[in-house]
ZAMARGU-4260 file (C-alpha; in steps of 0.2 Angstrom, whole numbers, plus 5000, padded with zeros to 4 digits):
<rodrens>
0) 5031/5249/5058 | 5033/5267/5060 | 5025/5276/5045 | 5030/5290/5048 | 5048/5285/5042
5) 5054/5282/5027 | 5046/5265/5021 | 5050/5253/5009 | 5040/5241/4999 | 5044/5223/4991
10) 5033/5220/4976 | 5030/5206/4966 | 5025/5210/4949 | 5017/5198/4935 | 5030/5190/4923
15) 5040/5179/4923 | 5052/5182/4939 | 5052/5175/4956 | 5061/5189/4965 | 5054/5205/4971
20) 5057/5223/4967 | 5060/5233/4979 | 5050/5252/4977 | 5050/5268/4990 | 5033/5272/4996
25) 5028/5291/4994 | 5022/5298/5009 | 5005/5302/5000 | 4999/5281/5001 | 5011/5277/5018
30) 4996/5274/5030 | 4985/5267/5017 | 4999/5254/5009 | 5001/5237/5017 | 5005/5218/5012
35) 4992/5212/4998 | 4990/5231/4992 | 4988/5231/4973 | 5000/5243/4967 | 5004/5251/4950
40) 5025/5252/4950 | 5036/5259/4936 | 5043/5242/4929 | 5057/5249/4915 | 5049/5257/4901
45) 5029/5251/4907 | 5019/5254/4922 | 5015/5237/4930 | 5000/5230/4943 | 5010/5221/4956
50) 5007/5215/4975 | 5015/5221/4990 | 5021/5207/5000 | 5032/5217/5011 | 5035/5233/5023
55) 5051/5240/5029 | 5058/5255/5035 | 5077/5251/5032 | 5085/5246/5017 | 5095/5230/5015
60) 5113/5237/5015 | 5119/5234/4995 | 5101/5244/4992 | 5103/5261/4988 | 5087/5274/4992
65) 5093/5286/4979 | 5092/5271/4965 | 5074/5267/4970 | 5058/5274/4958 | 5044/5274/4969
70) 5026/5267/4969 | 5015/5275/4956 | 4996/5274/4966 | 4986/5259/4973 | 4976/5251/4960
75) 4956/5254/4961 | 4945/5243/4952 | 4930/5233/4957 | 4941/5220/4964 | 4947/5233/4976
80) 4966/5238/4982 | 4969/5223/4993 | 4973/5208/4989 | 4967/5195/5004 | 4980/5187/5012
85) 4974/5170/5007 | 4974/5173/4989 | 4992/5180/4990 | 4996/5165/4999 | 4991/5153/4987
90) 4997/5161/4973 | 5015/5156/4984 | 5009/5141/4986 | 5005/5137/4969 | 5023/5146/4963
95) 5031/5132/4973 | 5021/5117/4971 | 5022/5120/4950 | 5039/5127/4948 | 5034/5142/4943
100) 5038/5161/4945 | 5028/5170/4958 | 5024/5182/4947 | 5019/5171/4934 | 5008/5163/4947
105) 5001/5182/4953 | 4992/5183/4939 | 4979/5169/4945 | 4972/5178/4958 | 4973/5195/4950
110) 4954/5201/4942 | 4957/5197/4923 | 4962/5212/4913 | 4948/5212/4903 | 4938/5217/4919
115) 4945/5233/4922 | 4935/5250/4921 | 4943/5254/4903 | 4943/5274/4895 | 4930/5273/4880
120) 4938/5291/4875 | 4936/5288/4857 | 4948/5298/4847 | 4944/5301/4827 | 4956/5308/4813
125) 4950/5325/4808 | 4951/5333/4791 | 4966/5343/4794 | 4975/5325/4800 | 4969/5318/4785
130) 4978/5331/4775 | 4993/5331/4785 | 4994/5311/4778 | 4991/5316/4759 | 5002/5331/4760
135) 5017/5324/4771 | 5016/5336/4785 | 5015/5325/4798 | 5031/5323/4806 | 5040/5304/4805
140) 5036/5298/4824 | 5017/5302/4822 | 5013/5296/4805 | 5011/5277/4811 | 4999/5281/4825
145) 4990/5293/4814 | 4990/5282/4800 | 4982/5267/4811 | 4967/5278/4819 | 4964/5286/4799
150) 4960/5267/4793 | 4946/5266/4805 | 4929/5276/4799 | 4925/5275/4817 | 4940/5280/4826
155) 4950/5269/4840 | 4942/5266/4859 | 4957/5273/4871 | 4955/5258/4880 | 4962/5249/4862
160) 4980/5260/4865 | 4994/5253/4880 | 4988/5262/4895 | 5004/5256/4903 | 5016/5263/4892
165) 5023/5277/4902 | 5029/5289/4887 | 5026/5283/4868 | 5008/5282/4867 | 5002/5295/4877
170) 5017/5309/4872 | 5010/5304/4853 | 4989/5305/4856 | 4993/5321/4864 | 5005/5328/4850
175) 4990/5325/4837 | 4976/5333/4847 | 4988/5347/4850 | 4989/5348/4831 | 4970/5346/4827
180) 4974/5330/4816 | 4965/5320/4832 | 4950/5326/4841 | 4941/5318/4857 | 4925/5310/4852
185) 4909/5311/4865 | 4910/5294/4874 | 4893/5291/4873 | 4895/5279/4857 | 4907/5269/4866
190) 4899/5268/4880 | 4883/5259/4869 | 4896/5249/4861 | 4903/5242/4879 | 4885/5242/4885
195) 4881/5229/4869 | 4896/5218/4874 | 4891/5220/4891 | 4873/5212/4887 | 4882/5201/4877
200) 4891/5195/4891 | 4874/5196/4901 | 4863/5185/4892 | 4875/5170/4892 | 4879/5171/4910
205) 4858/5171/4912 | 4846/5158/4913 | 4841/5158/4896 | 4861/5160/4890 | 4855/5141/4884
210) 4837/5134/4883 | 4833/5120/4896 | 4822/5112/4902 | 4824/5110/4921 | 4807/5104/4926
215) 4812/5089/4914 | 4830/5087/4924 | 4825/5088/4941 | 4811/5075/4939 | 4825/5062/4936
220) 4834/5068/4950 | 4832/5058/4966 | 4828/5062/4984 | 4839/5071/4999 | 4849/5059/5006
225) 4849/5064/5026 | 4865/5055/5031 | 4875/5064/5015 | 4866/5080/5024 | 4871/5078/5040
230) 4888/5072/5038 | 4891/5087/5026 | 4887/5100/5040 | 4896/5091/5051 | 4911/5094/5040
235) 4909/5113/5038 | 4906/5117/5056 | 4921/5108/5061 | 4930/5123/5054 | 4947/5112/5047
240) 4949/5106/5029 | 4940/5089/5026 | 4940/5081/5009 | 4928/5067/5002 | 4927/5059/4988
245) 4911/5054/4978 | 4910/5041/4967 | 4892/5041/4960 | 4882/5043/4944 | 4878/5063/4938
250) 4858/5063/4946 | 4865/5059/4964 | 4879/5071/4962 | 4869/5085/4959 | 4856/5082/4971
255) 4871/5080/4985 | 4879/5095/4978 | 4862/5106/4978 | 4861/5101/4996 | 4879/5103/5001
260) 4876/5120/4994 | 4861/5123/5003 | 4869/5116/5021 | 4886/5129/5018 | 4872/5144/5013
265) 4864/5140/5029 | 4879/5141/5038 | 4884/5157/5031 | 4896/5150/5022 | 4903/5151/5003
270) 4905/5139/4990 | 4914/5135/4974 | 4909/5124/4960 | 4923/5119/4948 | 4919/5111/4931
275) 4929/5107/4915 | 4919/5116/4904 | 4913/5133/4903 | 4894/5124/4893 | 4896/5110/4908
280) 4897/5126/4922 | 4883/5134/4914 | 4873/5119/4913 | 4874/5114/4932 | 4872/5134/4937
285) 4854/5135/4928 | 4852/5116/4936 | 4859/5122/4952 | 4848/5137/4954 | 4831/5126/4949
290) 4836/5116/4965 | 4841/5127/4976 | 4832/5142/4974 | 4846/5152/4978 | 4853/5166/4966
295) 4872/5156/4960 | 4885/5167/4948 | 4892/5160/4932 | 4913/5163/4934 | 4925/5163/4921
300) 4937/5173/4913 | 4928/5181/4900 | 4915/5187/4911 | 4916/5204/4920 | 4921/5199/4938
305) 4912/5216/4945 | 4895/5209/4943 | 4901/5194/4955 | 4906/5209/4968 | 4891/5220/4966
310) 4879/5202/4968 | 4889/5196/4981 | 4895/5211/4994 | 4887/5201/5009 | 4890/5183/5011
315) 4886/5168/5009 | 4889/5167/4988 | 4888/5154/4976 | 4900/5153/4962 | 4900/5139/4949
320) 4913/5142/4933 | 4930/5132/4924 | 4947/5130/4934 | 4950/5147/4934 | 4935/5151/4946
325) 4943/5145/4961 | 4953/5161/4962 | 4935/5170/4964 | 4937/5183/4976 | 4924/5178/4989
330) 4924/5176/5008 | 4921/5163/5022 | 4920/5147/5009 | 4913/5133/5017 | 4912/5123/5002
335) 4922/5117/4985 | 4914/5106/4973 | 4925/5100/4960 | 4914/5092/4948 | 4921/5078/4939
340) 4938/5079/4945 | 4946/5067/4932 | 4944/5079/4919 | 4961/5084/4910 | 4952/5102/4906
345) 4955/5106/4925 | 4973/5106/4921 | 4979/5123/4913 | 4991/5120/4899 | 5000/5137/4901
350) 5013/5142/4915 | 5009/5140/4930 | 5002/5125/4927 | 4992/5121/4940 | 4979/5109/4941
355) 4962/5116/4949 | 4957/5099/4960 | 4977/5101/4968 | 4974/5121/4972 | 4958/5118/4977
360) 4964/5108/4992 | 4977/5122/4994 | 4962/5132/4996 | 4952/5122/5004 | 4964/5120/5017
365) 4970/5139/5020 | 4951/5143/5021 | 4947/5128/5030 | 4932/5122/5018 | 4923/5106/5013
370) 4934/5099/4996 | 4923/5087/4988 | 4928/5077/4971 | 4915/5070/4965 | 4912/5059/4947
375) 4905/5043/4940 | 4922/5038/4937 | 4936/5045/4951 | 4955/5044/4946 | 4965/5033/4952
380) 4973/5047/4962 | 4957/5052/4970 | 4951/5032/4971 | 4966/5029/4982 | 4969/5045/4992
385) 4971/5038/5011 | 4967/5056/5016 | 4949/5057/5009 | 4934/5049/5015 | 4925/5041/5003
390) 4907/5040/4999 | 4900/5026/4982 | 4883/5027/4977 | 4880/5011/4966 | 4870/5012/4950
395) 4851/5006/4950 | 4852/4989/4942 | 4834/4990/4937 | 4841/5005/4927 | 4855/4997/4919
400) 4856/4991/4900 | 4861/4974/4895 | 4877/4973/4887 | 4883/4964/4875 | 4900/4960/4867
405) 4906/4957/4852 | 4926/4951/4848 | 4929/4958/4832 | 4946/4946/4832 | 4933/4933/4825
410) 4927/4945/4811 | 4933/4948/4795 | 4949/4964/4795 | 4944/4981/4794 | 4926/4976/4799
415) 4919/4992/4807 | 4898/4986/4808 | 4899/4967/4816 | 4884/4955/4808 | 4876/4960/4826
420) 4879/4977/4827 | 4869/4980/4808 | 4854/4966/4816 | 4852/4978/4831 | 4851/4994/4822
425) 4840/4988/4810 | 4829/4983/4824 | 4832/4999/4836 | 4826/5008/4818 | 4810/4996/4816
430) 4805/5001/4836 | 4808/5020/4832 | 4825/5020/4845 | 4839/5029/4843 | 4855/5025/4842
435) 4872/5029/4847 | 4886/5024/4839 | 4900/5029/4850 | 4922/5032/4841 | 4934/5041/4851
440) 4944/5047/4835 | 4939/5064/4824 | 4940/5059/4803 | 4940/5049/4789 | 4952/5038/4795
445) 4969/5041/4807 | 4979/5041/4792 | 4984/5035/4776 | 4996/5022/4769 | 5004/5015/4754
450) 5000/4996/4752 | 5016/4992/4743 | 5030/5001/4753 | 5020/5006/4769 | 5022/5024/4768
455) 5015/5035/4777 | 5013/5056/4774 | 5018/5066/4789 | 5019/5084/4797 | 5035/5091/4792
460) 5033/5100/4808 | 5026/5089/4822 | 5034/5070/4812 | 5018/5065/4817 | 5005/5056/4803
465) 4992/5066/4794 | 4973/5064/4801 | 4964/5061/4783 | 4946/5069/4780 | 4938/5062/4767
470) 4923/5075/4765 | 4935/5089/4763 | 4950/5079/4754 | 4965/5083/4763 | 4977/5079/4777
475) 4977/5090/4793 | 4990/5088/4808 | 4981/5086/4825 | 4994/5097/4831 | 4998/5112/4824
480) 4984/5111/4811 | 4993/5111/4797 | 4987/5102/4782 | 4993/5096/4763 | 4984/5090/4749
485) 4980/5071/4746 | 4990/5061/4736 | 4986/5053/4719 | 5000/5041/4721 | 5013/5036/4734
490) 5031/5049/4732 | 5045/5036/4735 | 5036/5022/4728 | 5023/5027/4713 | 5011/5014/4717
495) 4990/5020/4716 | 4989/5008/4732 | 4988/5026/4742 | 4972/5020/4754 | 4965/5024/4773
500) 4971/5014/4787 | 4962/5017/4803 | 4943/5023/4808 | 4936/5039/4812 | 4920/5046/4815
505) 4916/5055/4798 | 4921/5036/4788 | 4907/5029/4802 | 4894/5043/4796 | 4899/5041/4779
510) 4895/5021/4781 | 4880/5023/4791 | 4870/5034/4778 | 4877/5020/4766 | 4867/5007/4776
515) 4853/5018/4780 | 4850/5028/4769 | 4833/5034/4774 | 4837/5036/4794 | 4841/5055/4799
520) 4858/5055/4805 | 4869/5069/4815 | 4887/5069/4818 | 4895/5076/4835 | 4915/5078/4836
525) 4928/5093/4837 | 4926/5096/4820 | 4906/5097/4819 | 4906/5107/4834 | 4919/5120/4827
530) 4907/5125/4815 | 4902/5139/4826 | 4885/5144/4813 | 4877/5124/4814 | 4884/5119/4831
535) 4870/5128/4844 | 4857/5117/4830 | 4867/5101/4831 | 4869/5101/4849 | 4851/5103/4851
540) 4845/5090/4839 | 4858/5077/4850 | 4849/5085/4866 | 4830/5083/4860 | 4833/5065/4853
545) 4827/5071/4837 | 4840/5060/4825 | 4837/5042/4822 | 4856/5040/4824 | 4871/5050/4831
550) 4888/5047/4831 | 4900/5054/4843 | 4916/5056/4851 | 4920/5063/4868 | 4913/5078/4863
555) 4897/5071/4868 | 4901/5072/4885 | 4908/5090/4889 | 4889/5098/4892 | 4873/5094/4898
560) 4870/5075/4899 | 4861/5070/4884 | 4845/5059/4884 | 4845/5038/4884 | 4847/5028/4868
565) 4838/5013/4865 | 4856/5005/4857 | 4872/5012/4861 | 4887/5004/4851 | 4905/5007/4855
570) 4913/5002/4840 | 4930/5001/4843 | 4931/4998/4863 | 4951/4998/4864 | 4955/5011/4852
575) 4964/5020/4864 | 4974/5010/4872 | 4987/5010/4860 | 4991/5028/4866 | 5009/5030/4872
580) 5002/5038/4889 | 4999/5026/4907 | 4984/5033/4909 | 4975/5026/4893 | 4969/5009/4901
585) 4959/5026/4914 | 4955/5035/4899 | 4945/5019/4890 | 4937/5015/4906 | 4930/5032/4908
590) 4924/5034/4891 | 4916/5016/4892 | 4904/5019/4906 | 4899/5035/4899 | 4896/5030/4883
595) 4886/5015/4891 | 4877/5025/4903 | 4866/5035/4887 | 4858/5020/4885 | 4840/5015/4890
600) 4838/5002/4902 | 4836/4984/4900 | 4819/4983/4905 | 4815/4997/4890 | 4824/4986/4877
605) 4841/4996/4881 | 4859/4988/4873 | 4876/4994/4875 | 4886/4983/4859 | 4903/4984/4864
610) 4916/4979/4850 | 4933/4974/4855 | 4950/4965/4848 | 4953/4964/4867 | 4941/4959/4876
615) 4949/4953/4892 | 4956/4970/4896 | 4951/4976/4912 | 4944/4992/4906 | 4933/4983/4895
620) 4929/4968/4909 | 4924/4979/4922 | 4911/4986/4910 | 4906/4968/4908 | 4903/4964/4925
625) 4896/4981/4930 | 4911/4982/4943 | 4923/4996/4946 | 4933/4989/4957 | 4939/4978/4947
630) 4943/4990/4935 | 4954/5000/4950 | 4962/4985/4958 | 4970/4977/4941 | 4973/4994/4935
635) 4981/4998/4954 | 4993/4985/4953 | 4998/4991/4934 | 5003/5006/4942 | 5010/4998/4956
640) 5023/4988/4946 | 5027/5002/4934 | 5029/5015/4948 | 5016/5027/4941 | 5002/5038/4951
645) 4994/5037/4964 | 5012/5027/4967 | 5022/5044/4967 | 5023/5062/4960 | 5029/5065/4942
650) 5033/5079/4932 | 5038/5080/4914 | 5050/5091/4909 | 5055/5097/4890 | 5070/5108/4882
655) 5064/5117/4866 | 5077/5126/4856 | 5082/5130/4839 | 5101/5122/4840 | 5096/5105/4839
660) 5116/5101/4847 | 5114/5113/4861 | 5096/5106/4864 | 5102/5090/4867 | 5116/5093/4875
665) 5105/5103/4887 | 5093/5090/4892 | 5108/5077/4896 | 5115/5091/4908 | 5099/5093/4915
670) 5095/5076/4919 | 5113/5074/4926 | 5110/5089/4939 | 5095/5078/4944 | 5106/5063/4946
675) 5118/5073/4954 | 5109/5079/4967 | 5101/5064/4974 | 5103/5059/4990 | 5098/5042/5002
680) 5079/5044/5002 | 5077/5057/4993 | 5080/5050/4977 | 5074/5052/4961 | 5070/5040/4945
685) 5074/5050/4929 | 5067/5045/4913 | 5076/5050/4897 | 5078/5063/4888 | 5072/5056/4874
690) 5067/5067/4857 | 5049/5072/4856 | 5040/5083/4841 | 5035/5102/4846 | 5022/5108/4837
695) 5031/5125/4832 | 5041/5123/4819 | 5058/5124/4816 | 5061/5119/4837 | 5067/5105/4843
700) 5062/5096/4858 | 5069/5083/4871 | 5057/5077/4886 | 5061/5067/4902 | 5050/5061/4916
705) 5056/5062/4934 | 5044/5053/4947 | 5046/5055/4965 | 5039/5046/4981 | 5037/5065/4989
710) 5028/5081/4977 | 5039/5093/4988 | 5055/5085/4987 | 5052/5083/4968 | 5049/5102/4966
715) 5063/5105/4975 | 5075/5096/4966 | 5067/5102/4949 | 5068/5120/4955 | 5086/5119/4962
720) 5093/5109/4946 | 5085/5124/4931 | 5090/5136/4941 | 5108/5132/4939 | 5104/5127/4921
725) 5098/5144/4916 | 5112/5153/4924 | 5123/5143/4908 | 5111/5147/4895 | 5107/5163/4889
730) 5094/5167/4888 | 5085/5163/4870 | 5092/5151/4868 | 5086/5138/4877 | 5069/5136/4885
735) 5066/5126/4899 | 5049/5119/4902 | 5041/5112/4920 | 5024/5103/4921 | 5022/5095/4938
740) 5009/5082/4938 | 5005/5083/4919 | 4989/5074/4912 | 4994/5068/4897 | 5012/5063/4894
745) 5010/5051/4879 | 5021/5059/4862 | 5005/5060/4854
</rodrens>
């Protein structure tokens, strides 16, 4: 390419377009400027970071030159100017693969903007400004902004204004300084305010972010397993993507991990660890670091990615954070660790929504890395991927509990303590054991209902029944959190028969301090742990064992794992699988074994009580038996009639408008242009549309489900048949929603 012409640059910019925007290139950046660059273009009335992701020095002929604005300067930052070509790639990759605009998708691999170098000019309303309010003088266009800054003591940071507003803002500051209503503060306040938050930012990310002890951990932890090490090295020197799977409990995933990571360091090669949680990626970093004895950075995107490029200029590095960590800006990776890889927090709920294990084979494969899945309970699409190898390390059975059932078909209705359950808690109490009593479902109770006419109050908004709490009296939506008050009497009926139907955790507390009164009890659910000023001593008392009993939802398995019970009691074992979603019989299994796996084992007087109205179910049996295959193979075949996952690709798609006509009519075309493009094998099997809540109000919502035997072919037809739908719709009116490969598909 002759730089020495006129050159002309396709950039892609981060909203939400697919095309490019074509810019000139000023002669100033023309040897410097190249594909990846990271350029600041003038976007309309804004100045915008986009990527360069082509050169040319002639002009496609319905392009004029003397209609183009050109490029503005290459962006400096700590992430640097160029974006690699892999990183570029993916974000492509992952625009395709989801549905979604490539700018959109841009975004991902951009350094977050709360890590740029921000101006901490501060600017404070002087007297004379101040005067210029009370008296009037200050001209119409100015008063708002100098109204705004007079209501802060302190003044604003210039960082707090639009830096990318090309006239407004700045054409204003510099009117009122001009004037002497505004003057400059010296930066050096700011800069100990963004010091404090820095340290803030600091201490979390370091090893006493949260207090562990990891002498304690790593005792528990077994030995290096030479075969797992050897066959790991084999795998990153053959320099092609590999992918296994690891099915194991969490003490030999880390101790495989800690060694993978040592084996790709060794190499001079990078890793990756992806978690769920940001408390679970902290936790294995501070674990991690104990075991390896290497220095291993905390990623997500609240921490300042410049501290991950100032500790980690020369490779190998070692990144452990949430989804978004595997857009970290390292080199030469060797290895990605995707850390309980069923987790449905690795999928991102906002467009693009991608799902971190999916790009991390993306990733995996344009770097030419070592993908490992690895958790005590695989999905079923991980369980059954022919491309994986796959390695099952099989519990100790000296460390396993007995387990006990009980049917609670042959007890009494709305039994919630069996006769067995009580005996075994009063006699965990009398050994000085503690106890886990384990409900997957936040509240009093899932709702309310009248005895006499069966009514039941619900979200004007969502359609969907109130959740009631008991300890605060009133009814929230799940939702969109709305809430009402409680009823003295049923509205359509009159009746006083208004009672709780249903069980949740805070009606088990309640009737567990009933029962033991004297026993020191903690509770640990969405709603406990919100309470940001008691959760950091809640979750410490559930971590030191220091409660006689503690009740629990899911919640309880998002951190660090916590110490073994003497009884664990899962007191509604099929509570969720009345959930309209096919992966609920997945969901039950998973919480089941690691509720059952907090408990002591048998030879310690460890019980796991498992109370069930369904107690053939093969979630439920394969707990029994201690098998998971027979768990995978009923639950296989499920699929396998149905024609769910790992069968084929899905994705659910959703029209949300205000016209609740136009909505529907919208979602019948759309399914019709799926129909209507189908062809021989390419086929498709579209479900719907079918009405749906969405939880902002005032909207309504139609959904369909589309499986396909093929991902590509079912992002293909989905892209091709809403691009010809928004071309009708204008737009506003209608929104068109894409989630390929959604977790959770059940109405709620």
């Amino acid at each position: 390419m002759r730089r020495t012409d006129a050159l002309y640059a396709d950039v892609i910019v981060p909203r939400h377009i697919s095309k490019s925007f074509t810019y000139l290139v000023p002669p100033t950046l023309a040897q410097e400027i190249g594909v990846g660059s990271r350029v600041l273009v003038p976007f309309g009335r804004v100045m915008l970071e986009g990527a360069v992701v082509s050169l040319a020095n002639e002009l496609p002929a319905k392009i004029h030159a003397a209609s183009l604005k050109a490029i503005s300067s290459l962006v400096q930052d700590d992430q640097g100017p160029l974006l690699s070509p892999e990183l570029l790639e993916l974000s492509r990759k992952i625009a395709d693969y989801y549905v979604a605009p490539w700018g959109q998708s841009l975004r991902l691999v951009f350094s977050p903007p709360t890590t740029r170098k921000t101006n901490t000019t501060q600017y404070i309303v002087t007297p004379q400004g101040r005067a210029a309010l009370a008296t009037g003088s200050c001209p119409h266009d100015l008063r708002p902004t100098l109204q705004r800054i007079a209501r802060r003591t302190k003044g604003i940071l210039s960082s707090t204004l639009d830096p990318t507003r090309r006239g407004s803002a700045r054409r204003i500051i510099d009117a009122l300084v001009t004037n002497s209503w505004l003057a400059r503060a010296s930066s050096d306040s700011a800069n100990a305010d963004h010091r404090k938050r820095s340290g803030k930012l600091m201490a979390y990310e370091g090893d006493d972010g949260i207090p562990m002890d990891t002498a304690l951990l790593t005792a528990t932890i077994p030995g290096t397993d030479v075969s797992w090490r050897a066959r790991v090295t084999q795998c990153i020197h053959s320099n092609h993507m590999q992918k296994l799977v690891l099915h194991a409990p969490w003490p030999h995933r880390i101790r495989r991990l800690a060694d993978a990571i040592q084996q790709a360091h060794s190499l001079n090669r990078s890793t990756i660890v992806i978690a769920g949680e940001i408390a679970r990626a902290t936790w294995l970093k501070q674990l991690l670091s104990t075991l390896t004895g290497l220095h291993i950075t905390l990623a997500h995107s609240s921490l300042r990615s410049d501290r991950l490029e100032q500790r980690h200029g020369s490779i190998p590095a070692v990144v452990v954070g949430t989804r978004s960590a595997i857009f970290a800006p390292i080199k030469s990776i060797g290895l990605i660790w995707i850390e309980g890889e069923e987790d449905s927090a690795l999928k991102e709920p906002q467009e693009p929504r991608y799902h971190a294990r999916e790009v991390a084979g993306l990733r995996a494969e344009s770097e030419q890395a070592l993908l490992v899945l690895a958790s005590a309970h695989p999905s079923l699409e991980s369980k059954f991927d022919a491309a994986a190898e796959h390695h099952y390390v099989s519990h100790d059975v000296a460390l396993q509990p007995k387990i006990e059932l009980v049917d609670l078909r042959k007890e009494p209705g709305g039994t919630l303590f069996s006769h067995e359950l009580i005996s075994a808690m009063q006699e965990a109490l009398g050994n000085h054991r503690t106890i886990l009593l384990f409900l997957n479902r936040k509240g009093y109770a899932t709702t309310l209902v009248c005895r006499d006419c069966s009514w039941v109050p619900r979200c004007a908004s969502c359609a969907v029944p109130f959740t009631y709490y008991q300890e605060a009296a009133r009814l929230a939506c799940r939702y969109c959190c709305s809430s009402d008050e409680v009823p003295d009497s049923c509205p359509l009926c009159h009746a006083s028969r208004v009672s709780p139907i249903g069980d949740g955790t805070e009606r088990v507390e309640t009737e567990t301090r009933r029962l033991f009164p004297q026993a020191k009890i903690a509770r640990i659910d969405g709603d406990t742990l919100r309470r940001s000023a008691s959760a950091p001593q809640l979750w410490e008392s559930a971590r030191s064992g220091t409660r006689d009993i503690l009740i629990g939802t899911q919640a309880l398995f998002r951190r660090e794992p916590l110490p073994q019970h003497g009884l664990v009691a899962i007191l509604q074992a099929d509570s969720g699988l009345h959930v309209s979603d096919f992966r609920s019989a997945e969901r039950t299994y998973q919480l089941l074994i690691d509720a059952a796996s907090l408990a002591s084992p048998a030879s310690g007087g460890g019980r796991v009580i498992v109370q069930t109205r369904f107690p053939t179910h093969h979630a439920v049996q394969a707990l029994l038996l201690g098998n998971p295959d027979h768990f995978y193979e009923e639950e296989l075949a499920a699929r396998r009639l149905l024609y769910y996952p790992p069968l084929c690709h899905i994705a659910e798609l959703s029209v949300i408008g205000k016209n609740p006509e136009m909505v529907q009519e919208a979602a019948k075309q759309w399914a019709a242009e799926l129909d209507r493009g189908a062809c021989g094998h390419e086929s498709l099997i579209v479900l719907g549309p079918v009405p749906t809540f969405n939880r902002r109000p005032r909207n309504h919502h139609h959904r369909l489900l589309v499986k396909a035997a093929d991902c590509r072919t079912l992002s293909r037809r989905v892209h091709d048949s809403v691009q010809s739908l928004e071309q009708q719709y204008r737009r506003g009116q209608i929104k068109f929603v894409i989630d390929i490969d959604p977790v959770e598909t059940g109405q709620g």
